[in-house]
C-alpha positions in Angstrom: -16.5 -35.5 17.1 -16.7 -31.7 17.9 -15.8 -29.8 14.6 -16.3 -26.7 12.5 -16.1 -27.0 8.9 -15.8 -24.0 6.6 -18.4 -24.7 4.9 -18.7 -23.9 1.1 -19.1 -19.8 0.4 -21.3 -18.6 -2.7 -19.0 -18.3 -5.6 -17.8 -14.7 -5.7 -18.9 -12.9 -9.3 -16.3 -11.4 -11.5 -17.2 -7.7 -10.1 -16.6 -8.8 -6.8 -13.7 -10.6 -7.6 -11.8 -8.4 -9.7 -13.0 -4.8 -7.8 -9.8 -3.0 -6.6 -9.0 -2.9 -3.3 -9.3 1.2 -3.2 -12.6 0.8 -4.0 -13.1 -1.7 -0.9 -11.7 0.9 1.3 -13.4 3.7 -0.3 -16.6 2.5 0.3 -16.1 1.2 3.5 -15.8 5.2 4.7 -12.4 7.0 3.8 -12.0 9.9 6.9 -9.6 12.8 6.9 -7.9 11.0 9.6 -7.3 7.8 7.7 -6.4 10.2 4.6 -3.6 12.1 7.0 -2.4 8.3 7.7 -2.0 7.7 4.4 -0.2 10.5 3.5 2.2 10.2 6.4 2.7 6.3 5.0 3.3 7.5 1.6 5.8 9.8 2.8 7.8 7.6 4.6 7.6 4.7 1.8 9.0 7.9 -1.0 11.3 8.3 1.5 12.7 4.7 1.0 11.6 4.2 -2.8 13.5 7.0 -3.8 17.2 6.1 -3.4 16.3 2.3 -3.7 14.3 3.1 -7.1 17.5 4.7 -8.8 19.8 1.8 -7.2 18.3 -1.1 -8.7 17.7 1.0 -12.1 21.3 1.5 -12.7 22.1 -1.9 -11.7 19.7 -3.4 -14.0 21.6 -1.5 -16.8 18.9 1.4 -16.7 19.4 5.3 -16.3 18.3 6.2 -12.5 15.5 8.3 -14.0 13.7 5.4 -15.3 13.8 3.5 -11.9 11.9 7.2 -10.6 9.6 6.8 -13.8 8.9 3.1 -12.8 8.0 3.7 -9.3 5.9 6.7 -10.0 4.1 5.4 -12.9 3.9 1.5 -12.0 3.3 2.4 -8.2 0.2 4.7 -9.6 -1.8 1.8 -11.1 -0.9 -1.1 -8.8 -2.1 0.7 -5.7 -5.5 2.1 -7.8 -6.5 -1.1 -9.7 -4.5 -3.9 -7.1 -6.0 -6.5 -5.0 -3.7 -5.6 -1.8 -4.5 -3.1 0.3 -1.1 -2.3 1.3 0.7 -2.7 -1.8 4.0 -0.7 -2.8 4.8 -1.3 -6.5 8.0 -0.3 -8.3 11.5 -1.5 -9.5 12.7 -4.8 -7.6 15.7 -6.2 -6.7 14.8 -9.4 -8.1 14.4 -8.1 -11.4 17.7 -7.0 -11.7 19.4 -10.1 -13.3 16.8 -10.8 -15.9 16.4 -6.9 -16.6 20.2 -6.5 -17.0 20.6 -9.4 -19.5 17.7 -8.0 -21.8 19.3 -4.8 -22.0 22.9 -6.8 -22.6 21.1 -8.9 -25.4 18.3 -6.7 -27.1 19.2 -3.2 -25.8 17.0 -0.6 -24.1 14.2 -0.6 -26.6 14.4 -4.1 -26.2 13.9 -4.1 -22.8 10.5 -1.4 -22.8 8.8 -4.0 -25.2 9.4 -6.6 -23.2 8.2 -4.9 -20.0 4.9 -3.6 -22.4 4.4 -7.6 -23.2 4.8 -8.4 -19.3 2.0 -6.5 -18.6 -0.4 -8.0 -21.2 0.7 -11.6 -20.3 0.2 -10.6 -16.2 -3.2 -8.9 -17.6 -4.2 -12.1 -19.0 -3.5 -14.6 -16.5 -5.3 -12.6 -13.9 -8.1 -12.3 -16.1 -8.0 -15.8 -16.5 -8.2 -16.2 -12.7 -4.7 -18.2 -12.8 -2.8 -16.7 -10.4 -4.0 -19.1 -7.8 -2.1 -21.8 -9.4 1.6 -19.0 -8.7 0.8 -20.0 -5.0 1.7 -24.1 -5.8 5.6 -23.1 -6.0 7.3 -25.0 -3.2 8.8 -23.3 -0.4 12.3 -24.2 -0.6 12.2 -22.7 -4.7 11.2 -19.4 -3.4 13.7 -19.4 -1.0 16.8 -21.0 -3.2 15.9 -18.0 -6.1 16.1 -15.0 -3.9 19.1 -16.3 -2.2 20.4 -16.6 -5.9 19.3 -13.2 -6.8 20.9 -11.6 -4.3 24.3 -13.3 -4.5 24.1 -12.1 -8.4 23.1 -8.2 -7.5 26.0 -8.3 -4.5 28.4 -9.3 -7.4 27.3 -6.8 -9.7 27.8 -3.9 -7.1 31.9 -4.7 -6.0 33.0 -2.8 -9.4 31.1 0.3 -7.6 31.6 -0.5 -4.0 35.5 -0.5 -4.4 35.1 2.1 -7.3 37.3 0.1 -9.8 37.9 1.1 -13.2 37.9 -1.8 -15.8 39.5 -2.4 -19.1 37.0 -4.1 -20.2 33.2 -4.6 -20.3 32.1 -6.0 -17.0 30.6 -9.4 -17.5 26.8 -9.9 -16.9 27.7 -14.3 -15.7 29.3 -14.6 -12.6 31.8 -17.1 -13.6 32.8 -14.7 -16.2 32.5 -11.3 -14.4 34.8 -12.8 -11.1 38.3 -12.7 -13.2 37.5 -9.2 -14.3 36.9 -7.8 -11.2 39.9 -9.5 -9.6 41.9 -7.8 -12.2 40.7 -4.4 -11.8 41.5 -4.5 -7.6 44.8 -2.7 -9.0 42.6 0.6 -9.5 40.4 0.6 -6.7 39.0 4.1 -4.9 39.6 4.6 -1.8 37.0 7.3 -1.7 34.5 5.2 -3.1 35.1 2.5 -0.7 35.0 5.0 2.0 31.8 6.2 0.8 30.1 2.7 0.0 31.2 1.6 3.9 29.9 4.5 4.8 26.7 3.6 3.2 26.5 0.7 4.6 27.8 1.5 8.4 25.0 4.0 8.7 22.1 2.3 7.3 22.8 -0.6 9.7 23.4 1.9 12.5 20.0 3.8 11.8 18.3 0.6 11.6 19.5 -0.7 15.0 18.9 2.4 17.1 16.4 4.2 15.0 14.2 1.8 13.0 12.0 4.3 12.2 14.1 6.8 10.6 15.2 6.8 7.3 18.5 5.0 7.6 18.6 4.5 3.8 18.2 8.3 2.4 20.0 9.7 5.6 23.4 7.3 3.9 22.8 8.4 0.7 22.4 12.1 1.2 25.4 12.3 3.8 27.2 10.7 1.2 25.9 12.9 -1.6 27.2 16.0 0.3 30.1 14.6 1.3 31.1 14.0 -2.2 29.9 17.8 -2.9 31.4 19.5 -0.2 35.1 17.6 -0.4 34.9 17.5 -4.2 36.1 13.8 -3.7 37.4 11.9 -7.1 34.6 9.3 -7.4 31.9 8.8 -10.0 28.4 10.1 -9.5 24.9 10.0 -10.8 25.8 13.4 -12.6 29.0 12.1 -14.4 27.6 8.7 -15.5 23.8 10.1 -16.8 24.0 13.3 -16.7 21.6 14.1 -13.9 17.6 13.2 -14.1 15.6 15.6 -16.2 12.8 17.5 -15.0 9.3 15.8 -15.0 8.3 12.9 -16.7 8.3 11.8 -20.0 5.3 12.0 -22.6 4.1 8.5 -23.2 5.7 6.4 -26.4 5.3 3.1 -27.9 9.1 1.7 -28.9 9.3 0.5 -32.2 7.5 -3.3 -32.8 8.2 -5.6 -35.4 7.1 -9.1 -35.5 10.6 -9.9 -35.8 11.3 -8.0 -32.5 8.3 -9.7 -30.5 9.5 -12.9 -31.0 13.2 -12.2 -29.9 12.0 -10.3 -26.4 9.2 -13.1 -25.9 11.2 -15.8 -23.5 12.2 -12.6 -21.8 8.9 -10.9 -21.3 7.4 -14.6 -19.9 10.7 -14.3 -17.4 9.6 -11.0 -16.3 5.7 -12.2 -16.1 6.6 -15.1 -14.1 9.3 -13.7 -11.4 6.6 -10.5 -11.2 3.8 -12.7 -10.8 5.9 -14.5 -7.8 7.3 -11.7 -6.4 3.8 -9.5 -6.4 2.0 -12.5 -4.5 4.7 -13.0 -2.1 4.6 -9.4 -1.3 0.8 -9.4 -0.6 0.7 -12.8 1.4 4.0 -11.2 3.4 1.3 -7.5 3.7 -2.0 -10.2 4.6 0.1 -11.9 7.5 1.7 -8.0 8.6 -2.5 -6.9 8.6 -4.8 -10.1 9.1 -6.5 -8.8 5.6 -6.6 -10.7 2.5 -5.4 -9.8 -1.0 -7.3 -10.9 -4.2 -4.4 -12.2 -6.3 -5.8 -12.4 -10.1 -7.1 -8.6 -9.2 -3.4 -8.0 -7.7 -2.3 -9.6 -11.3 -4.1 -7.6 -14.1 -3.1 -4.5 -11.8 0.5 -5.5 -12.5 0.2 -6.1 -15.9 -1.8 -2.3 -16.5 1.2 -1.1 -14.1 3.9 -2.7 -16.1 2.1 -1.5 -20.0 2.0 1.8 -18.2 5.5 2.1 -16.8 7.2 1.0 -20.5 4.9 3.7 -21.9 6.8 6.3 -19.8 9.6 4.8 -20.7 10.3 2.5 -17.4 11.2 -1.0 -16.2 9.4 -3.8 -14.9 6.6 -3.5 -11.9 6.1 -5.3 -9.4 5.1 -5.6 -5.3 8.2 -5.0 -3.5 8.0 -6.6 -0.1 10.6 -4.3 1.9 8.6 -1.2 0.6 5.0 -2.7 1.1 6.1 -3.6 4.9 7.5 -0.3 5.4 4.2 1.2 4.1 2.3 -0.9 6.6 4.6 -0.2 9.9 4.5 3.3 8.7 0.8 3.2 9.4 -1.2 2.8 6.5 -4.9 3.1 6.2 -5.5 1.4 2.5 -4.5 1.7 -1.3 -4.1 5.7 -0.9 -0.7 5.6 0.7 0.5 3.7 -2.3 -0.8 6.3 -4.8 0.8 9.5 -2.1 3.9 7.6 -2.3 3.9 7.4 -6.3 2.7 11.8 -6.4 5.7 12.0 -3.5 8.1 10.8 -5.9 6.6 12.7 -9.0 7.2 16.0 -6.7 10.6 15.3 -6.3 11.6 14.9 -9.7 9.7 18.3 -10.6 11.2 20.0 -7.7 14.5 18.6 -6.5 16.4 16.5 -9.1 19.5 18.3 -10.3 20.6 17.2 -6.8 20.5 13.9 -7.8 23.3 14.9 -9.7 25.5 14.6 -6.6 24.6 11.2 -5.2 27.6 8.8 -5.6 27.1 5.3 -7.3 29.2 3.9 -4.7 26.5 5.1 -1.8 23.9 3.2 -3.9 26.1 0.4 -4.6 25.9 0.3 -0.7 22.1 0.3 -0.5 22.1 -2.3 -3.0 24.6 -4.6 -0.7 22.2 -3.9 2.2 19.1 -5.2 0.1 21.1 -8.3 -1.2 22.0 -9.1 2.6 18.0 -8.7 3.3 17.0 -10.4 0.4 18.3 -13.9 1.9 16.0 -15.7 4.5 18.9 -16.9 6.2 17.1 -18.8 9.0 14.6 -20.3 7.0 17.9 -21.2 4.3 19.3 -22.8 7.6 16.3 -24.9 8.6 15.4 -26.6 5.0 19.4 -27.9 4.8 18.2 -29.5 8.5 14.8 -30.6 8.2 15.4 -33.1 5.2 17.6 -34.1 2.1 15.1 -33.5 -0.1 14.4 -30.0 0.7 18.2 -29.4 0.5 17.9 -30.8 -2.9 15.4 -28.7 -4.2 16.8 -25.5 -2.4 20.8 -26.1 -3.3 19.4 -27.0 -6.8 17.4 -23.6 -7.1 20.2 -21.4 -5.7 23.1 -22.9 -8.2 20.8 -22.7 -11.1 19.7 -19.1 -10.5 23.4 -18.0 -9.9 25.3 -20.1 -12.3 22.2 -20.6 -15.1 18.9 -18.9 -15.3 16.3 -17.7 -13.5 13.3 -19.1 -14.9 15.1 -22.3 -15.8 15.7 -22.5 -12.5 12.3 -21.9 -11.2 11.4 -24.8 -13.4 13.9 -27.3 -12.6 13.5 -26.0 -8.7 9.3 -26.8 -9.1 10.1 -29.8 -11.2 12.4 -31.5 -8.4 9.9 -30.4 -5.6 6.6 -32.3 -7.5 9.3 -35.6 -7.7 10.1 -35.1 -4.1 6.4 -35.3 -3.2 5.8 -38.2 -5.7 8.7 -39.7 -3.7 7.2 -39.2 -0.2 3.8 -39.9 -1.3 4.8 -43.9 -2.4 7.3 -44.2 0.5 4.2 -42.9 3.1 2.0 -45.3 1.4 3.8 -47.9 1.8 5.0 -47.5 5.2 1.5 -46.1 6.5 -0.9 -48.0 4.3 -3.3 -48.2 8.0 -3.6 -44.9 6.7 -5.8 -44.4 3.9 -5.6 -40.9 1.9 -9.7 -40.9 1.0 -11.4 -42.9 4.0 -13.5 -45.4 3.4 -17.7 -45.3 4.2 -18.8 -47.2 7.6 -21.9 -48.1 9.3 -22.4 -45.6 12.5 -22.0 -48.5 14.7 -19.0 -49.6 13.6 -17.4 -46.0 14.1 -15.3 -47.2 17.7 -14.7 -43.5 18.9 -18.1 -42.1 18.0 -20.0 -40.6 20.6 -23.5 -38.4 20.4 -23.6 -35.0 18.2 -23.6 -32.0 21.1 -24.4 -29.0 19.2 -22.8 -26.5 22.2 -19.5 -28.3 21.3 -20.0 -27.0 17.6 -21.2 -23.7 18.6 -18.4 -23.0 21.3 -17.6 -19.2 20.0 -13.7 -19.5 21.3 -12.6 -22.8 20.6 -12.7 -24.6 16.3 -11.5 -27.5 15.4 -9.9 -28.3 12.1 -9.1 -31.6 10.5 -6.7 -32.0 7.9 -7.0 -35.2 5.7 -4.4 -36.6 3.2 -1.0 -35.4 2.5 -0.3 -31.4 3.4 1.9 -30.7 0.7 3.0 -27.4 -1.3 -0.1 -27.9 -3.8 -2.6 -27.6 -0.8 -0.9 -25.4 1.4 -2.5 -22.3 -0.1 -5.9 -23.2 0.6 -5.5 -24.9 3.9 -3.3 -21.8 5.1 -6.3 -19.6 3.9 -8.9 -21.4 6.0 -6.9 -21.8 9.0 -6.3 -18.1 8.9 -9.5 -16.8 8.3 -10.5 -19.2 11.7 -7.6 -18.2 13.9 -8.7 -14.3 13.8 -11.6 -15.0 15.5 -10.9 -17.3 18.3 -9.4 -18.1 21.2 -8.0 -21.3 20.5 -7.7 -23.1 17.5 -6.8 -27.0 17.3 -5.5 -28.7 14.2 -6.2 -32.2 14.1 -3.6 -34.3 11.9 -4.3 -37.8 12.5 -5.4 -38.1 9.5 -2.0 -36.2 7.4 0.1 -39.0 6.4 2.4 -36.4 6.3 3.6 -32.9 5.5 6.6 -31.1 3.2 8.3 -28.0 3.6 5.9 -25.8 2.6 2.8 -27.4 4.7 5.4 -26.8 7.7 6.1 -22.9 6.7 1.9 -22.6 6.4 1.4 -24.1 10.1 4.7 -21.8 10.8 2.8 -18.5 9.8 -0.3 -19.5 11.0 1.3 -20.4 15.1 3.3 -17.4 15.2 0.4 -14.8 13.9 -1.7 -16.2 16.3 0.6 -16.2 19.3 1.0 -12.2 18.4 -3.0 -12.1 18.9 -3.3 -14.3 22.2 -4.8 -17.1 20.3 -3.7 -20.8 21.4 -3.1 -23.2 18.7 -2.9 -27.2 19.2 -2.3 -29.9 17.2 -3.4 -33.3 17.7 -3.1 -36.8 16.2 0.5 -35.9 15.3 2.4 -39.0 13.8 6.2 -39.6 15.3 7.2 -38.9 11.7 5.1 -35.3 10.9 5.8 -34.5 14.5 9.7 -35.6 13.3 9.0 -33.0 10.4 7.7 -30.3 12.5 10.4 -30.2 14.9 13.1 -30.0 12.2 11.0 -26.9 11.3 11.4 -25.5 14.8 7.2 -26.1 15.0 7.5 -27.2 19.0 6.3 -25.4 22.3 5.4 -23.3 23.2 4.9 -21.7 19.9 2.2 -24.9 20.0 0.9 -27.5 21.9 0.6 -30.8 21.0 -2.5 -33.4 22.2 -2.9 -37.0 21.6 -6.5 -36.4 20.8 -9.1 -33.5 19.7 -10.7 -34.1 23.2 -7.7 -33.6 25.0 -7.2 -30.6 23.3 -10.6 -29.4 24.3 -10.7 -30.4 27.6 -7.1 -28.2 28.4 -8.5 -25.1 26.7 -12.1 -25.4 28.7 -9.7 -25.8 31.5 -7.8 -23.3 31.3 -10.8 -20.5 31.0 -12.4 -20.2 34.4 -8.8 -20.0 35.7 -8.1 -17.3 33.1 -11.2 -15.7 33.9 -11.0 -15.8 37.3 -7.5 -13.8 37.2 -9.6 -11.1 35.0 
């Protein structure tokens, strides 16, 4: 049978390995044109960081200074020591829960020494080379916690979008917090809601018509002036903290006791594993934007030196934001240098234009926020796991109640726990139903091989067409490394057939990785078929919407041949 096998590389040294990504590009040639690129990138990502990095600070129980601090100071190192190319670090929206309820439990100093043990733990598990192993968590987790997340930061902006004052503390647990709020409607703002709508109505209207324009700033700073010019009764940035001071901060250690440690601990493992998630996600989402690769245990120890470095300066938690790393790579970026413009962007800002800070209402914010929250859930793919199986709705409905009712990382847990049963689960029940189909195949003689046929060497050395086989189950542990090959394969050629007749069958996860892979290469003309495909994966696939003509689908690997050696003299002949 015709096939190309990625054979097995040299294994990459530690220097290789754990070089940053600048360095990559730096070496590679760095031009004043691809430095005006970068500059224009980094520009346009401040542009977005700036009112997003003072939202999600204040919401996560922080002064909007520290978001700027985090952003400028945590953005610095991740885009000078990461392994993405593309990378935007700074304050997330995901954070915000877990952020909040440290500050609620251990206070503000609390919360820097946790951030400062973040880093080291993230340091340390890149070092270790173990943030290959992030990568296992199943598709329908990832989903069911940021769907969580963002249900939890929506509730924690209605006090601000309806401008209510409350008698009472607000609640950090939504059970709790609900009542409040629904006995503070008495006192709501109009002004504020006017303002928060307002927030909302424009970004959504900028976005539509002019995508490329700021539609975020352009809400805020209407709404800033607004609230300036008409002197409306509503609470600002200025009332609540005072403004944002000039410059940055001298670095500081907060005060560490053993005592201390051990109380922010659970906290500072919370923040390392939800920035270790959210970091990879963000590179994988910047790789499939680009076609380039990220090192993930370099991207790591760059987020834990980012997150040490952003509690020094008296910040949050770090991490790779995906809205801002996408808008840094439609915004043109060359490499790493946009990331480090977008961080001395924000720095000139905050020497140069911050009492005006002072005017921005918390309701406009409160309206970005509700914008990112809305963003932040993958509705469609939400929509197809409830379809494509039980278990997968399990798993997801499982994740999202336990993030928004519970805990994050005890939700993570319970979510990953549930998806390695599922698989145990569809592993016996495939095994028993499918035994014909053994999961390590057994030796034979040559002439006992029925479908063999002679070696031809041009098959193997065909530059446009490769041929991949999959054996044994696809599942969310080997969907990382099977996505990676398959990748690195489709950017070359013209057609690429996947041969499952050997995949017993496939979860969730296995069908997001073929998902990726179809659509990225229909965007670059190249054809993918799959072939061999069992009524029950080809059941799986279609609940995944995984049908023509995103693919094609062949009974055999020289069917699949013969239609794309076919279908080139004809395309040739119309060139």
């Amino acid at each position: 049978m015709p096939l190309k096998s990625a054979g097995p590389a040299a294994p990459a040294s530690a220097a290789d390995l754990f070089t940053p990504k600048l360095v990559t590009v730096l070496r590679e040639g760095y031009s004043l044109a691809n430095l005006r690129a970068d500059a224009v990138a980094g520009l346009t990502v401040a542009i977005v960081a700036l009112p997003l990095s003072m939202a999600i600070a204040i919401a996560s129980g922080a002064t909007p200074a520290q978001g700027l601090y985090t952003a400028i100071i945590g953005g610095f190192f991740v885009s000078l020591l990461g392994g993405s190319r593309f990378q935007i670090g700074g304050p997330a929206g995901a954070f915000i829960v877990l952020v909040a309820a440290t500050v609620h439990q251990h206070g503000m100093d609390g919360l820097i020494l946790a951030t400062l043990l973040a880093g080291v733990i993230l340091t340390g598990v890149g070092a270790l080379r173990l943030g290959t192993y992030i990568k296992f968590i199943p598709y329908p987790v990832t989903v069911g916690f940021t769907a969580g997340i963002a249900v939890i930061i929506f509730a924690s902006q209605v006090r601000d979008l309806l401008g209510l004052t409350l008698t009472v503390p607000e609640p950090g647990p939504l059970l709790d917090k609900l009542p409040v709020l629904w006995g503070g409607l008495s006192t709501l703002n109009e002004a504020a809601l006017v303002l928060s709508a307002g927030t909302v109505g424009v970004i959504v209207f900028v976005s539509r018509l002019c995508p490329r324009w700021p539609g975020m700033l352009i809400a805020v700073a209407g709404a800033a002036l607004a609230t300036g010019v008409l002197n409306l009764p509503v609470e600002t940035i200025g009332t609540r903290f005072g403004g944002i001071p000039l410059g940055v901060p001298l670095p500081a250690l907060p005060e560490v006791t053993w005592i201390k440690v051990q109380a922010v601990l659970p906290n500072a493992v919370a923040f390392a594993l939800l920035g270790a998630i959210e970091s990879l996600l963000s590179a994988v989402v910047a790789d499939g934007m680009t076609g380039r690769r990220h090192r993930s245990n370099c991207e790591l120890v760059a987020q834990g030196i980012a997150n040490v470095g952003s509690g020094l300066f008296g910040g949050i938690c770090v991490t790779g934001t995906i809205a801002r790393t996408a808008t840094n790579v439609r915004a043109g970026a060359h490499g790493p240098v946009a990331g480090i413009m977008h961080s001395l962007f924000l720095l000139g800002f905050i020497l140069l234009a911050a009492p005006l800070a002072a005017y921005i209402p918390l309701a406009s914010l409160a309206g970005v926020l509700a914008i990112v929250a809305w963003k932040m859930i993958e509705k469609h793919a939400f929509a197809t796991l409830i379809r494509a199986s039980r278990g997968d709705a399990l798993v997801l409905l499982t994740t999202l109640g336990l993030t928004i009712f519970r805990d994050l990382t005890e939700a993570i847990v319970v979510g990953f726990a549930l998806g390695s049963v599922l698989f145990i689960h569809r592993m016996s029940k495939t095994t028993a139903v499918e035994s014909h189909r053994p999961f390590v195949a057994e030796d034979k003689a040559d002439d006992a091989n029925g479908g063999r046929k002679p070696y031809d060497e041009d098959d193997a050395s065909d530059p446009d067409v490769v041929v991949y086989r999959i054996v044994g189950a696809f599942f969310f542990g080997a969907a990382a490394s099977i996505g990676a090959v398959l990748e690195r394969i489709s950017d070359t050629h013209k057609a690429l057939i996947i041969d499952l007749a050997a995949v017993p069958f496939l979860d969730s996860t296995a069908a997001n990785t073929i998902d990726g892979l179809a659509r990225k290469a229909q965007r670059q003309g190249v054809a993918v078929i799959l072939t061999g495909v069992s009524a029950s994966v080809r059941r799986d696939l279609t609940n995944h919407e995984i049908t023509p003509p995103l693919v094609a689908f062949e009974t055999t690997i020289d069917a699949a041949l013969a239609k794309v050696r076919g279908a080139r003299p004809a395309a040739a002949a119309a060139d």
